[in-house]
Backbone of each chain as nested JSON, in Angstrom:
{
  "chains": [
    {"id": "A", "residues": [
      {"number": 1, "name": "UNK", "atoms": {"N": [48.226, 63.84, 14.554], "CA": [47.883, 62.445, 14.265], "C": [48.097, 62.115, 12.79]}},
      {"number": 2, "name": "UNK", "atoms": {"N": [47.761, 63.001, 11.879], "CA": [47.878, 63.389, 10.237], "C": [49.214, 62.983, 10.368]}},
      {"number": 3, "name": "UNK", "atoms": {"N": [50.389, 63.617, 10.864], "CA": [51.627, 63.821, 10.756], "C": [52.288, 62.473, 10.883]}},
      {"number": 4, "name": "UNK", "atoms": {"N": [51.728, 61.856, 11.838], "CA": [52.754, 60.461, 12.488], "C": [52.242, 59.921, 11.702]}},
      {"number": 5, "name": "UNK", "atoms": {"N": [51.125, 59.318, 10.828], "CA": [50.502, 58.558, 9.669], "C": [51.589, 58.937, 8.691]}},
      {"number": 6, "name": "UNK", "atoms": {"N": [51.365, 60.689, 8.194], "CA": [52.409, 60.449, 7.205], "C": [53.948, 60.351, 7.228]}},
      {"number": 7, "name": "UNK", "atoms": {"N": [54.316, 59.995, 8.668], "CA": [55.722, 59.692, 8.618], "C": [55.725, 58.523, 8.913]}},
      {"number": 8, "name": "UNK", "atoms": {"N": [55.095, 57.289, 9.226], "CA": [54.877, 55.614, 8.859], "C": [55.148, 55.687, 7.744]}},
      {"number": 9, "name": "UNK", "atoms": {"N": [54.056, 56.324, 6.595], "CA": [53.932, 55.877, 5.264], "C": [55.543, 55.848, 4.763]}},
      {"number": 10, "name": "UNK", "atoms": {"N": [55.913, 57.294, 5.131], "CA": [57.251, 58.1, 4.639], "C": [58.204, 56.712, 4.933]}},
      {"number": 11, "name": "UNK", "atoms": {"N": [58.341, 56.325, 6.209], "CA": [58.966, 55.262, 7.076], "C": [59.281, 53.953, 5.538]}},
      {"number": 12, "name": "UNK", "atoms": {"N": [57.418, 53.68, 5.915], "CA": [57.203, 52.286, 4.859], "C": [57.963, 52.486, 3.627]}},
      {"number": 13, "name": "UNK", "atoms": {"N": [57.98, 53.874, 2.763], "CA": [58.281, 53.795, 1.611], "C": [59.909, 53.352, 1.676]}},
      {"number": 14, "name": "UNK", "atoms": {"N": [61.151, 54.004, 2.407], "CA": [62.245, 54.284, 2.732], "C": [62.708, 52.547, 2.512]}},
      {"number": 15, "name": "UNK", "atoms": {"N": [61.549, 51.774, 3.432], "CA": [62.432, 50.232, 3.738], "C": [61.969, 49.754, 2.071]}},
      {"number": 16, "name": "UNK", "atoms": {"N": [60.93, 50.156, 1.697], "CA": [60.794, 49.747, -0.209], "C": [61.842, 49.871, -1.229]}},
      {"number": 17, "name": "UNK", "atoms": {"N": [62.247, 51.043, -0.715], "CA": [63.203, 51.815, -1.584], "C": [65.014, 50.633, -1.369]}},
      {"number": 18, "name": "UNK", "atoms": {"N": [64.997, 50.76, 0.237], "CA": [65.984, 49.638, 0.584], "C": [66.259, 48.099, -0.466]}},
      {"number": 19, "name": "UNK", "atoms": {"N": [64.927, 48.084, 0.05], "CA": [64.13, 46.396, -0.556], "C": [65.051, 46.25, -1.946]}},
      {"number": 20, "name": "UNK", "atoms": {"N": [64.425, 47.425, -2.942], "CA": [64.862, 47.899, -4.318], "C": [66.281, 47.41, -4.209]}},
      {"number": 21, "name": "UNK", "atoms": {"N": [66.61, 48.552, -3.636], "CA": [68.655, 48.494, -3.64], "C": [68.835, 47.501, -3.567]}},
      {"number": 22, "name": "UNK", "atoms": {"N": [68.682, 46.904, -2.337], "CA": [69.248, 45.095, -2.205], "C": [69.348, 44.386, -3.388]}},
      {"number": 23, "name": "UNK", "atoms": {"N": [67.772, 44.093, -3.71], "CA": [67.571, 42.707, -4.596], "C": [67.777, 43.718, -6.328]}},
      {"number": 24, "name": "UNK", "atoms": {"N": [67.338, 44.797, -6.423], "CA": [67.488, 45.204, -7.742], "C": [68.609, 44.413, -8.704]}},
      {"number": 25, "name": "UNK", "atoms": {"N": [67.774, 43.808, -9.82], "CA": [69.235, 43.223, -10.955], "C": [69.843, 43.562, -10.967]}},
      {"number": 26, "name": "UNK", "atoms": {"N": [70.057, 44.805, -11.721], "CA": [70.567, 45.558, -12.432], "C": [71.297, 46.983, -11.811]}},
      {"number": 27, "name": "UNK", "atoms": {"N": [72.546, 47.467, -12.122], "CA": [72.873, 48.609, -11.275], "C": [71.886, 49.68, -11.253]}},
      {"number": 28, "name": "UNK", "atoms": {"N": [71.482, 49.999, -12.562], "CA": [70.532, 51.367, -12.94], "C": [69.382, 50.952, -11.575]}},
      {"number": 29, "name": "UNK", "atoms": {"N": [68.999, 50.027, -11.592], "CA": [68.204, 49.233, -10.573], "C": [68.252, 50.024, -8.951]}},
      {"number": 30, "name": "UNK", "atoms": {"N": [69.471, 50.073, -9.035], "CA": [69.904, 50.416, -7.416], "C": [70.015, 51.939, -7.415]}},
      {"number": 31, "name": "UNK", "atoms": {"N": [70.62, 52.333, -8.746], "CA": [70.66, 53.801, -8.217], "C": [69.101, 54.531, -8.465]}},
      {"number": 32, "name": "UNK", "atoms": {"N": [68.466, 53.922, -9.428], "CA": [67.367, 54.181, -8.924], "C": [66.267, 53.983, -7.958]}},
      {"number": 33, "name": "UNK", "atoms": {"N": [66.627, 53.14, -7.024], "CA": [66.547, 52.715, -6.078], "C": [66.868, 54.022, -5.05]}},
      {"number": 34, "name": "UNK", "atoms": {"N": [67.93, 54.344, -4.902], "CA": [68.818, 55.418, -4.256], "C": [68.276, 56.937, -4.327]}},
      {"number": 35, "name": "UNK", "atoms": {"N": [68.398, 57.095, -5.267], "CA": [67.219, 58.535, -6.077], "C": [65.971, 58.87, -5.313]}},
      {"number": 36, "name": "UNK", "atoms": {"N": [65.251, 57.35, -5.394], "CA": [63.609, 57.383, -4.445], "C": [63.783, 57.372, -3.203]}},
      {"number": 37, "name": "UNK", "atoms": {"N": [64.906, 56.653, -2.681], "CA": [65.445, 56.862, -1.284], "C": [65.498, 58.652, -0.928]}},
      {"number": 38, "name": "UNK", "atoms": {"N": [66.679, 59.211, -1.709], "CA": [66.551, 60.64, -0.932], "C": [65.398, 61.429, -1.144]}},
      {"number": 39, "name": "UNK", "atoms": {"N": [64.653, 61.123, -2.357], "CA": [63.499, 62.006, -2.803], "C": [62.75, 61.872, -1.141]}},
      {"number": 40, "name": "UNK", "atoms": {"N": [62.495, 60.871, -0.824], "CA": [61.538, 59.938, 0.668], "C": [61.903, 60.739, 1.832]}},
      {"number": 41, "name": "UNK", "atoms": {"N": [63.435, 60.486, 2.3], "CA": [64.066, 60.911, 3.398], "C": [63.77, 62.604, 3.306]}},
      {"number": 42, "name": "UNK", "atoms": {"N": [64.089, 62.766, 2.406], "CA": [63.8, 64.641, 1.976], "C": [62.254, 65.128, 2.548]}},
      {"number": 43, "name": "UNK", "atoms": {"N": [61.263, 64.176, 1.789], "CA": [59.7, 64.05, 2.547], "C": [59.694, 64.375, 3.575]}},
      {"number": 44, "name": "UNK", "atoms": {"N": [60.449, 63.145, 4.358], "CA": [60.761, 62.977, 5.926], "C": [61.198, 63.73, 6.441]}},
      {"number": 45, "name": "UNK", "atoms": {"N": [62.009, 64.635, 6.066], "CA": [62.931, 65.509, 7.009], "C": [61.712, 66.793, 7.175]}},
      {"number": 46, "name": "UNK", "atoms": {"N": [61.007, 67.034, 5.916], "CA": [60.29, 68.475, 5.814], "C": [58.926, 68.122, 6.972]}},
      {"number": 47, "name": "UNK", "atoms": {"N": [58.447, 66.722, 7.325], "CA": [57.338, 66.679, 7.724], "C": [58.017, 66.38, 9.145]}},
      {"number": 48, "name": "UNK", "atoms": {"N": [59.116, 66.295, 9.515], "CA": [59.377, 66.501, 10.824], "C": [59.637, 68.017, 10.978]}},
      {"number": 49, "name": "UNK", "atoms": {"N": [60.034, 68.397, 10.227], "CA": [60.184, 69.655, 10.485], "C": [58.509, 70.819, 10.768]}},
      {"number": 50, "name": "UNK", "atoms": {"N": [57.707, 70.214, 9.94], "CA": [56.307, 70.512, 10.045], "C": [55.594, 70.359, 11.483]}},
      {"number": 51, "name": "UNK", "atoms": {"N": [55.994, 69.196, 11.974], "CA": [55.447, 68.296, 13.159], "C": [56.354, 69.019, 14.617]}},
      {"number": 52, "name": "UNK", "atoms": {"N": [57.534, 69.229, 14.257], "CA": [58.283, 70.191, 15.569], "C": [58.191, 71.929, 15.243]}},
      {"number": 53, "name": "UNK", "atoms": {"N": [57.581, 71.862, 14.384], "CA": [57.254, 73.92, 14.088], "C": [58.2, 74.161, 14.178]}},
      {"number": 54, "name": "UNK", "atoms": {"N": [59.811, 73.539, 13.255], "CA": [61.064, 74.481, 13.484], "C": [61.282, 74.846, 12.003]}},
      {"number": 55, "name": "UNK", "atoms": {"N": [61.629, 75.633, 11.413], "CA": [62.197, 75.799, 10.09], "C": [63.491, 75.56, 9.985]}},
      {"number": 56, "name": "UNK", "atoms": {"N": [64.332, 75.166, 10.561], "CA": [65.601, 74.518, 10.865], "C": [65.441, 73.362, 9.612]}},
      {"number": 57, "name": "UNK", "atoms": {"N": [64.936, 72.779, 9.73], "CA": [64.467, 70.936, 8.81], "C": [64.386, 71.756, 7.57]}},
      {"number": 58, "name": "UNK", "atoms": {"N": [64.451, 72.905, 7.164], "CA": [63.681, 73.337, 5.644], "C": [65.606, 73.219, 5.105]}},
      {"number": 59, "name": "UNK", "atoms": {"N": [66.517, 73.948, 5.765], "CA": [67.797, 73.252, 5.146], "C": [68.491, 72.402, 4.625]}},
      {"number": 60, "name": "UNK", "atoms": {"N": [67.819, 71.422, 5.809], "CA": [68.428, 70.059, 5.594], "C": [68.152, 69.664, 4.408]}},
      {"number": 61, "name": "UNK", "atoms": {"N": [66.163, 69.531, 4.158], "CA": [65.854, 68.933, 3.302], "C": [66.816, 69.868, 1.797]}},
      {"number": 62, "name": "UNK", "atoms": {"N": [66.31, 70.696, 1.835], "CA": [66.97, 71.678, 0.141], "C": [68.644, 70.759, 0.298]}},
      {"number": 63, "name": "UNK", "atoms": {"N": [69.24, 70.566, 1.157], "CA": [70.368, 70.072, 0.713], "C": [70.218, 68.554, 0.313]}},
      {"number": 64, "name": "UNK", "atoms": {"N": [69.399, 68.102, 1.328], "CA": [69.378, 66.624, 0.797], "C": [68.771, 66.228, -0.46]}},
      {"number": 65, "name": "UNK", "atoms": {"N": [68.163, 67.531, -0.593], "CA": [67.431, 67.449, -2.158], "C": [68.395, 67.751, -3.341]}},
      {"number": 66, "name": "UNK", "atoms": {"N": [69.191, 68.747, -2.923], "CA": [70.351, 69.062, -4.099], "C": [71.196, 67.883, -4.332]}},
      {"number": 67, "name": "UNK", "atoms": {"N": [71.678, 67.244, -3.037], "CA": [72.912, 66.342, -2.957], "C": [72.295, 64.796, -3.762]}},
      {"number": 68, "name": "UNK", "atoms": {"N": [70.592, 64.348, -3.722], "CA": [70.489, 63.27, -4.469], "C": [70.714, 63.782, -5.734]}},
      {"number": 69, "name": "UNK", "atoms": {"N": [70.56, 64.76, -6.312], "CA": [70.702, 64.94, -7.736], "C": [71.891, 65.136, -8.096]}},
      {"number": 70, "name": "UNK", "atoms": {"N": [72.796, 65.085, -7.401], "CA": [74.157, 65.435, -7.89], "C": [74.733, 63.691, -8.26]}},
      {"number": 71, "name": "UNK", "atoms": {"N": [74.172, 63.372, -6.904], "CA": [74.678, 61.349, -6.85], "C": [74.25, 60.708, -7.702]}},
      {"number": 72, "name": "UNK", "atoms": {"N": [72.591, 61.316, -8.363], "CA": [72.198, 60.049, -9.383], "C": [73.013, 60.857, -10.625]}},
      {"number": 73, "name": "UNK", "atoms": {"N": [73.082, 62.238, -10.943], "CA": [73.774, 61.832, -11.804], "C": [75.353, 61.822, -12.416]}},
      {"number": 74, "name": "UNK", "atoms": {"N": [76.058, 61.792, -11.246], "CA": [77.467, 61.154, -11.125], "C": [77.231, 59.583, -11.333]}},
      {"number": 75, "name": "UNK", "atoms": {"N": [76.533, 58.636, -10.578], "CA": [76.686, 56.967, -10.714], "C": [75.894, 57.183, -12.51]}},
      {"number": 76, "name": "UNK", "atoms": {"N": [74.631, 58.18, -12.749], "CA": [74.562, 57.295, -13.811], "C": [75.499, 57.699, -15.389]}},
      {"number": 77, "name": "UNK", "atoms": {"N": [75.988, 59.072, -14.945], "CA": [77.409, 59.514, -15.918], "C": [78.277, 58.214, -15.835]}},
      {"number": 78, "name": "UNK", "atoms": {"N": [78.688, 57.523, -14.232], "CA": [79.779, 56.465, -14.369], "C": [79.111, 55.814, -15.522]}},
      {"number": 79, "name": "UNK", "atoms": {"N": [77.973, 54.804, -15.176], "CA": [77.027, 53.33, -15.947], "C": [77.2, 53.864, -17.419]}},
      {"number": 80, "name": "UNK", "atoms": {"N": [76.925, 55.356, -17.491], "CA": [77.315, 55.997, -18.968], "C": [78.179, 55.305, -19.97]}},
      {"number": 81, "name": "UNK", "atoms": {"N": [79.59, 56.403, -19.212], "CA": [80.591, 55.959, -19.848], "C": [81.953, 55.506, -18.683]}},
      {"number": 82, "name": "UNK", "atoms": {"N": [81.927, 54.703, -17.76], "CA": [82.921, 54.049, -17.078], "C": [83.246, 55.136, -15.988]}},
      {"number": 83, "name": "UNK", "atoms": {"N": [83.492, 56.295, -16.432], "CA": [84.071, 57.093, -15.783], "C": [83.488, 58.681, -15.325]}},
      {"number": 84, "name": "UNK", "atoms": {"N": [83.489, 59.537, -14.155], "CA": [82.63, 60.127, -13.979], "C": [83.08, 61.944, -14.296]}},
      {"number": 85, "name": "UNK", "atoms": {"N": [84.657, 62.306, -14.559], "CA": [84.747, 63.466, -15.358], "C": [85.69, 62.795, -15.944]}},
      {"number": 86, "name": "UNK", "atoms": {"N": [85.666, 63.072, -17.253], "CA": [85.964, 62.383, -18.738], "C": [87.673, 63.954, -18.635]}}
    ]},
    {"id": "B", "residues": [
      {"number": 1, "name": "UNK", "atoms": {"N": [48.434, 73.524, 14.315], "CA": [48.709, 72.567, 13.21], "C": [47.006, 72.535, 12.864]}},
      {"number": 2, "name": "UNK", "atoms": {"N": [47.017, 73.171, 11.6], "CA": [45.508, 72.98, 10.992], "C": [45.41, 71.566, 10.566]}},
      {"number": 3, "name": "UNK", "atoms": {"N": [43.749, 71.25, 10.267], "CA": [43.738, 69.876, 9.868], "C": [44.032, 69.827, 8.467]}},
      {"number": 4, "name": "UNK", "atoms": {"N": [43.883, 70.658, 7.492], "CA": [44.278, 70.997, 6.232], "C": [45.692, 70.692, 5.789]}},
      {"number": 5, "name": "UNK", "atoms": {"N": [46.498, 71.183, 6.595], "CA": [48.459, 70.702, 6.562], "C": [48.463, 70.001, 6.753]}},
      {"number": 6, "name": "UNK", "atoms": {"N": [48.087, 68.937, 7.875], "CA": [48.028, 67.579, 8.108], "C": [47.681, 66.593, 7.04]}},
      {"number": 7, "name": "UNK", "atoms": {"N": [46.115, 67.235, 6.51], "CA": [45.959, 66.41, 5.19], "C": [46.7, 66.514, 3.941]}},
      {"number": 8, "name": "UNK", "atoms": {"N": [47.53, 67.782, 3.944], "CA": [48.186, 67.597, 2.452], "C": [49.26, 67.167, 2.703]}},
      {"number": 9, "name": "UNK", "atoms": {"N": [49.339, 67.113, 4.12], "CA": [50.508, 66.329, 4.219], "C": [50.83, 64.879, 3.892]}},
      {"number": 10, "name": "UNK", "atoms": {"N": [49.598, 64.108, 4.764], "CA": [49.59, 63.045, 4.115], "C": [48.96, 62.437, 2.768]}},
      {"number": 11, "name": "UNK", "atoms": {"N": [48.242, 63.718, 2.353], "CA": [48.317, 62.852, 0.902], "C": [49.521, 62.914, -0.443]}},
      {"number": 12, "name": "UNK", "atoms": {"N": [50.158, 63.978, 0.455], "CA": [51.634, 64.203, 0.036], "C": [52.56, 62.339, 0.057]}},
      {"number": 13, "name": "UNK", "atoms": {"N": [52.685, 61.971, 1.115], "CA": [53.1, 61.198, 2.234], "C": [52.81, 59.581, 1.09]}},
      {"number": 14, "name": "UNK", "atoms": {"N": [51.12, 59.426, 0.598], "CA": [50.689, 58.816, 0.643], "C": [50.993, 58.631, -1.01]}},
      {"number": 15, "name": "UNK", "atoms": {"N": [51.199, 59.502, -1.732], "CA": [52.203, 59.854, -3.228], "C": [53.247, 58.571, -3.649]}},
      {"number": 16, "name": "UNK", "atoms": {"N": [53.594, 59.427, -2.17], "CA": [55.514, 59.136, -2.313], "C": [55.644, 57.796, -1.778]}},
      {"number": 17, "name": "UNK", "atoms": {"N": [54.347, 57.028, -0.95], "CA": [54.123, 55.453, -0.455], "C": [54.422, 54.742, -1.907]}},
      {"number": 18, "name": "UNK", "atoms": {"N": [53.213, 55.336, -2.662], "CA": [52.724, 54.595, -3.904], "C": [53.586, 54.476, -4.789]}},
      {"number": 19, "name": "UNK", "atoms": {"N": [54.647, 55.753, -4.895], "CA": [55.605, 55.342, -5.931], "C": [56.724, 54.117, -5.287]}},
      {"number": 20, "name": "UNK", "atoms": {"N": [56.973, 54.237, -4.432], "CA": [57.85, 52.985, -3.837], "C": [56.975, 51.564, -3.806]}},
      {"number": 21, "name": "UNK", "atoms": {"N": [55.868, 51.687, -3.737], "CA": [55.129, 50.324, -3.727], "C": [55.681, 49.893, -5.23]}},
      {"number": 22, "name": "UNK", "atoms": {"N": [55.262, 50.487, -6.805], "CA": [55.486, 50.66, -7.901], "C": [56.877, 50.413, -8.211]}},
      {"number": 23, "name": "UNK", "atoms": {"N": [57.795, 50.914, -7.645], "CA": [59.237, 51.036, -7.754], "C": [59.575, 49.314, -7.453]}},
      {"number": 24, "name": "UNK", "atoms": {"N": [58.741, 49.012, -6.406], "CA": [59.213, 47.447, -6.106], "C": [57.948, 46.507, -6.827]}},
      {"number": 25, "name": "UNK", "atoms": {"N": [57.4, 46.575, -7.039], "CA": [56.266, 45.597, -8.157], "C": [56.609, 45.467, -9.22]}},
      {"number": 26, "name": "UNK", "atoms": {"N": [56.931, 46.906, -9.752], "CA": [56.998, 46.134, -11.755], "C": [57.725, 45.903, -11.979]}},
      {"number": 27, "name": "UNK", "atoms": {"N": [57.627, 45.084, -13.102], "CA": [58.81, 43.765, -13.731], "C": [60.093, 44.68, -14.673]}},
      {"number": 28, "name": "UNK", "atoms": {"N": [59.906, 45.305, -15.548], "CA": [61.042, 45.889, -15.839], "C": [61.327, 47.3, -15.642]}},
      {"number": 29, "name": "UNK", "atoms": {"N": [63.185, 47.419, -15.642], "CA": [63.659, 48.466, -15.756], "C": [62.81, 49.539, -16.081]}},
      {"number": 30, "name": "UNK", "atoms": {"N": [62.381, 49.889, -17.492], "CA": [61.76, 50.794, -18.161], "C": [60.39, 51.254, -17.464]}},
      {"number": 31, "name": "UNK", "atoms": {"N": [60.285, 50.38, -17.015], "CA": [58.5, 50.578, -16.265], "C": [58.639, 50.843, -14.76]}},
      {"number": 32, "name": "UNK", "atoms": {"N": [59.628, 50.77, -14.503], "CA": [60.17, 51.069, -12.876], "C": [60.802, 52.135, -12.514]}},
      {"number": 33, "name": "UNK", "atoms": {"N": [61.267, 53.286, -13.847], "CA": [61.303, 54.204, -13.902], "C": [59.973, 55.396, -13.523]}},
      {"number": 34, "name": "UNK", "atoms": {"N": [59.032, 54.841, -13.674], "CA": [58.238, 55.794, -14.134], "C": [57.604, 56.195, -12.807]}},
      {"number": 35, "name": "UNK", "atoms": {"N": [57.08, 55.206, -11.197], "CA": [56.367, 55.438, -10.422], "C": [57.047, 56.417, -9.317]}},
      {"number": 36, "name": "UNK", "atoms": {"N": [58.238, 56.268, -9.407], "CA": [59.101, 57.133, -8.023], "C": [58.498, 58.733, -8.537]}},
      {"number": 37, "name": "UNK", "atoms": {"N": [58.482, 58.902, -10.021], "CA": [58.078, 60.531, -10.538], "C": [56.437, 60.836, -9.597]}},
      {"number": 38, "name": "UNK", "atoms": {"N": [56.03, 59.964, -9.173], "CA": [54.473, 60.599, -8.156], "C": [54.745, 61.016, -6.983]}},
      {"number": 39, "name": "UNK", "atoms": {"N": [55.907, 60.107, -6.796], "CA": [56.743, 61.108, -4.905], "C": [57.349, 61.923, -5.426]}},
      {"number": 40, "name": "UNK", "atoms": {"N": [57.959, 62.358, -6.614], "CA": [59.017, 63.391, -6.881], "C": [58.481, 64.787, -6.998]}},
      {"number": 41, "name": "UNK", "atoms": {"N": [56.766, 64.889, -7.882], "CA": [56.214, 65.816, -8.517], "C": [55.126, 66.115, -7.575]}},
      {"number": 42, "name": "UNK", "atoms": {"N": [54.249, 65.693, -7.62], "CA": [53.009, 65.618, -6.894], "C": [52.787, 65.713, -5.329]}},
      {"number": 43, "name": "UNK", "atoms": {"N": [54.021, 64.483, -5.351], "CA": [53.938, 64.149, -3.414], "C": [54.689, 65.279, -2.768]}},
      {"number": 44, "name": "UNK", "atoms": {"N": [55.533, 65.565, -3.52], "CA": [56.504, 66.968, -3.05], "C": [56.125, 67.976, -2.769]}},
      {"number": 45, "name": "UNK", "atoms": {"N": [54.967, 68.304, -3.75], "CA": [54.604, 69.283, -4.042], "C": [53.601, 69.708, -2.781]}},
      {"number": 46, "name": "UNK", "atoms": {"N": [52.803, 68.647, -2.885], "CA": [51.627, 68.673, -1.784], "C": [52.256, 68.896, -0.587]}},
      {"number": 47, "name": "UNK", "atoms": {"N": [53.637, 68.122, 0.096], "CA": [53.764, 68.797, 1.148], "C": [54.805, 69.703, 1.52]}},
      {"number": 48, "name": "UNK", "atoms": {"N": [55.483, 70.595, 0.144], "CA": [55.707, 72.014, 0.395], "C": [55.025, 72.936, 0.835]}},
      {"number": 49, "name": "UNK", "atoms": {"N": [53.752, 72.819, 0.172], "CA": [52.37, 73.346, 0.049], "C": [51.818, 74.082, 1.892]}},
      {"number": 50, "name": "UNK", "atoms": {"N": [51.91, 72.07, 2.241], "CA": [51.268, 71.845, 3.512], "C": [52.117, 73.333, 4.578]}},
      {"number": 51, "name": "UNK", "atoms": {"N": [53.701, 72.673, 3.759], "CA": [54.694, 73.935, 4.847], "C": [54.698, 74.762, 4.781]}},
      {"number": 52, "name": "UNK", "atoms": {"N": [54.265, 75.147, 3.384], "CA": [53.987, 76.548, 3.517], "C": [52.896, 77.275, 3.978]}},
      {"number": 53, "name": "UNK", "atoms": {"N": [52.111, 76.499, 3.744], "CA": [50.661, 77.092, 4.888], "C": [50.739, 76.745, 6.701]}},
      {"number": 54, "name": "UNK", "atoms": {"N": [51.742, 76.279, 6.655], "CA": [52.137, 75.982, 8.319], "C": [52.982, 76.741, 8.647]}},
      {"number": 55, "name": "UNK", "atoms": {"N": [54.1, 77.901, 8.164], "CA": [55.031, 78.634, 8.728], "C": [54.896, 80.16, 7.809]}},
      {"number": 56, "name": "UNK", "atoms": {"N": [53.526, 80.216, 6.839], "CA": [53.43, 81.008, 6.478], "C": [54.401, 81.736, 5.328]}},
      {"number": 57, "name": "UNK", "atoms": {"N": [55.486, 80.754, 4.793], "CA": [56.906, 81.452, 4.145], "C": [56.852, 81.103, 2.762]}},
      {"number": 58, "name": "UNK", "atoms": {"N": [57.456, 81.714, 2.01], "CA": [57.464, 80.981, 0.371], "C": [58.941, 80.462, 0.424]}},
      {"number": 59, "name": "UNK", "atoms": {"N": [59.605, 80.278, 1.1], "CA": [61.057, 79.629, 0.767], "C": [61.358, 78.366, 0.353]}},
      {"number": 60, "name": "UNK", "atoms": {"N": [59.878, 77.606, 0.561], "CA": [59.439, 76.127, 0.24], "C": [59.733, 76.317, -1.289]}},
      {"number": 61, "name": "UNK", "atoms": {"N": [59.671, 77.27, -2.266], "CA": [59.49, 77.389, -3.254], "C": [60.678, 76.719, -3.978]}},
      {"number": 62, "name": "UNK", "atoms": {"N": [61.987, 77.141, -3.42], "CA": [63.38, 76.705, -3.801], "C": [63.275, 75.482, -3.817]}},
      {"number": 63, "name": "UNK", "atoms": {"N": [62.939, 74.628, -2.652], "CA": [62.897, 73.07, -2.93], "C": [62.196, 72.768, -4.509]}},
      {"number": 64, "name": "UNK", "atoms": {"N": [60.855, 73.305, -4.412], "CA": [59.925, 73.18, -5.428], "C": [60.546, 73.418, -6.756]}},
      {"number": 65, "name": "UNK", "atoms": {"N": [61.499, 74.427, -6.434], "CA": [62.082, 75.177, -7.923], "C": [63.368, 73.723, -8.468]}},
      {"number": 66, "name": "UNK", "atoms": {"N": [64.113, 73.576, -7.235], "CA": [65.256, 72.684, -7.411], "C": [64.699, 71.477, -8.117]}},
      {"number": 67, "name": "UNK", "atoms": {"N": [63.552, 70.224, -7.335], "CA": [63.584, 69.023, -7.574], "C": [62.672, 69.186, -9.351]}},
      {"number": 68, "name": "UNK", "atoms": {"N": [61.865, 70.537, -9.424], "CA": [61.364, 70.248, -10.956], "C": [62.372, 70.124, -11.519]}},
      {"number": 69, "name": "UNK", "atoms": {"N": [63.47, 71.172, -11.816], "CA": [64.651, 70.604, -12.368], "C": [65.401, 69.916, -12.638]}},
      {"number": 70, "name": "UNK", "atoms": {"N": [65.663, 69.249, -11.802], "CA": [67.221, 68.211, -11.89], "C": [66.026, 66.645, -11.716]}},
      {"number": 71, "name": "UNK", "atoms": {"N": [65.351, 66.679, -11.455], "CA": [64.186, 65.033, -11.69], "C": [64.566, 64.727, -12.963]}},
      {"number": 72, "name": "UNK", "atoms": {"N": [64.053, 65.698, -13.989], "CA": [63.878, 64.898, -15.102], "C": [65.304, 65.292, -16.001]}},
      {"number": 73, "name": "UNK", "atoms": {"N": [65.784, 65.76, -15.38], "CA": [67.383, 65.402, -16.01], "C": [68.311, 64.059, -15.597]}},
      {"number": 74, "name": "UNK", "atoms": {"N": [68.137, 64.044, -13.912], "CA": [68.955, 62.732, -13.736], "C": [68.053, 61.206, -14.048]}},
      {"number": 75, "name": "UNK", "atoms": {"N": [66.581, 61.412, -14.166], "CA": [66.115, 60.021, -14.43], "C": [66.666, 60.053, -16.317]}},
      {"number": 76, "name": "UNK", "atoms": {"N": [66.529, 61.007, -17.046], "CA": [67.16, 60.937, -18.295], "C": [68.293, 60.476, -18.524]}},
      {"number": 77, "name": "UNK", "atoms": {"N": [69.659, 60.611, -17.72], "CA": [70.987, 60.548, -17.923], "C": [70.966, 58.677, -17.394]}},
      {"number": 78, "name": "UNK", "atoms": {"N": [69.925, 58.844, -16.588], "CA": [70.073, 57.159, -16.024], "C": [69.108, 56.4, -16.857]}},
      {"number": 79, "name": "UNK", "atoms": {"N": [68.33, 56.729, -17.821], "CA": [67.351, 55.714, -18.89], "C": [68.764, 55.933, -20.037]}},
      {"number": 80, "name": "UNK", "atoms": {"N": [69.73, 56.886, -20.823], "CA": [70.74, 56.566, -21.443], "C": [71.419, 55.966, -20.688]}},
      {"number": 81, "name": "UNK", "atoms": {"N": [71.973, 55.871, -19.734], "CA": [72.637, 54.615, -19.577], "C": [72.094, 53.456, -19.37]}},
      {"number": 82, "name": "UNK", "atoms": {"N": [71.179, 52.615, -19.071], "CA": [70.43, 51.701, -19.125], "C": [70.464, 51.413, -20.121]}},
      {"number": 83, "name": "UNK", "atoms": {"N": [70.006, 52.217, -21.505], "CA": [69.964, 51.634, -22.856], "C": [71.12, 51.345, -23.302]}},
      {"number": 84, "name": "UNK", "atoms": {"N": [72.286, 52.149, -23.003], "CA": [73.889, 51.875, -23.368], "C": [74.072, 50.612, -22.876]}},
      {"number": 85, "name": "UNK", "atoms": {"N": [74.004, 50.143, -21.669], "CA": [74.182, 49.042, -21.305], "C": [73.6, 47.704, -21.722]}},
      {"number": 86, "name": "UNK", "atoms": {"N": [72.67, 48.084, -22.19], "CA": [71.364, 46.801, -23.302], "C": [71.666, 46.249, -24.34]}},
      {"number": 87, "name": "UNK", "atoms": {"N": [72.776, 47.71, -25.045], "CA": [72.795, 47.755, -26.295], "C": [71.903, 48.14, -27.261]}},
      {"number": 88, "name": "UNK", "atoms": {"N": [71.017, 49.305, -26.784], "CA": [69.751, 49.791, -27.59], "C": [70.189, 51.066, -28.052]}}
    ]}
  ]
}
């Protein structure tokens, strides 16, 4: 019951994070926007994985966790300097 | 499923709500940086924690080890560019 609460919340945060991207001014706006997105989904993946007793989900997340950090900082190297290997 | 994992789960859960509430409320850039870091550090943390007391394993640790790392490098590389772009 714990679990499905915290995957609403997880849920709620994800469409916030959306919200962000959309209307955000500013680019930095969106990719940080994007950043809180996978940090969330990453949440999500580990507490389904918690909720079906598989350790299968513990992969996913470590990758989805590596792969946002690679994206925020490739877009924010681009916003940097234009371009993303110089 | 103890009731204990459940709860750190969601107060894990409930972290990572608050920084997205934050992320969409405050008025500037600079200050909108700062709330997603309570789902990144804290909320993470709590429900590695939870998994790891639910499957008994320390491999949760790697996540734990990865996101301390690279957090406060890519929100850094993205507050210099923000300021590049300002002109600050």
């Amino acid at each position: 019951m714990m679990l499905i609460a915290a995957q609403i919340l997880l849920g709620a945060a994800l469409l916030l994070c959306v919200w962000r991207a959309w209307r955000g001014p500013g680019a930095e706006d969106r990719v940080l926007a994007l950043d809180t997105l996978y940090v969330n989904a990453m949440l999500l993946v580990l507490t389904f994985g918690l909720r079906h007793g598989s350790s299968l989900y513990f992969e996913a997340a470590l990758v989805i966790g590596m792969l946002g950090f690679v994206a925020t900082a490739a877009l924010a190297k681009f916003l940097l300097r234009g371009e993303v290997i110089e | 499923m103890s009731e204990l994992t459940g709860a750190l789960a969601l107060a894990g859960a409930l972290l990572a709500f608050a920084g997205s509430v934050g992320l969409v409320r405050m008025k500037s850039f600079f200050e909108r940086v700062h709330p997603p870091t309570m789902g990144a550090t804290l909320g993470t943390a709590l429900i590695l924690i939870a998994s790891m007391m639910h499957f008994g394993t320390l491999h949760e640790l790697l996540i734990g080890f990865v996101m301390a790392v690279t957090t406060p490098v890519g929100y850094l590389l993205l507050v210099a560019a923000a300021r590049r772009r300002r002109g600050k």
